[in-house]
C-alpha positions in Angstrom: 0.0 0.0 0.0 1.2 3.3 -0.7 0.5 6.3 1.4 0.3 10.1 -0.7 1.9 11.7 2.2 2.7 11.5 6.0 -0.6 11.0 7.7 -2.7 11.4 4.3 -6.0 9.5 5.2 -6.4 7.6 2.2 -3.9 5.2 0.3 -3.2 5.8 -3.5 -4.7 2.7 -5.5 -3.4 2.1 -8.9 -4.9 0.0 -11.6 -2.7 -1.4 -14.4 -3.3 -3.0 -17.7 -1.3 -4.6 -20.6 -2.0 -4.2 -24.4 -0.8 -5.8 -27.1 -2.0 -4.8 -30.8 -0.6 -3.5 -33.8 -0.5 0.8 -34.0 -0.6 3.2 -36.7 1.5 6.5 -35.7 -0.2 9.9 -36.8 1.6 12.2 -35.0 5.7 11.2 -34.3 6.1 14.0 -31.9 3.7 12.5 -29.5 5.0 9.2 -29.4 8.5 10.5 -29.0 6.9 12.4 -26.0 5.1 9.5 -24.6 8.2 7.3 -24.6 10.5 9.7 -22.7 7.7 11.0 -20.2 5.1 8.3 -19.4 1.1 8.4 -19.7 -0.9 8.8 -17.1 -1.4 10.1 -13.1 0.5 7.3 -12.0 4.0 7.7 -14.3 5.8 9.1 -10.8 4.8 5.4 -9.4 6.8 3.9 -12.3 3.5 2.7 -14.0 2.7 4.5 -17.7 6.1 3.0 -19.3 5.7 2.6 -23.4 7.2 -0.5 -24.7 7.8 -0.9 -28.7 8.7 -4.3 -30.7 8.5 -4.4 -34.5 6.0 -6.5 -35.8 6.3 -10.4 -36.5 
């Protein structure tokens, strides 16, 4: 469980999921940005990381 500060009431919950599927990029420059920074409230709880594989 993880608490948002000393003697915050109510612990932070996190839900996380896993795709897999083929994308098309429209716009490079927000991919690049997404790589780099994360998606998502939870990115400074090290969830909202981008993984990439060329397809089979």
């Amino acid at each position: 469980m993880v608490r948002r500060s000393e003697g915050a009431e109510k612990p932070v919950t996190l839900q996380t999921v896993t795709l897999e599927g083929m994308m098309q990029v429209t716009d490079p420059q927000l991919l690049r940005q997404a790589l780099t920074q994360g998606v998502g409230r939870a990115r400074g709880y090290g969830c909202g990381l981008i993984s990439l594989a060329a397809p089979r």
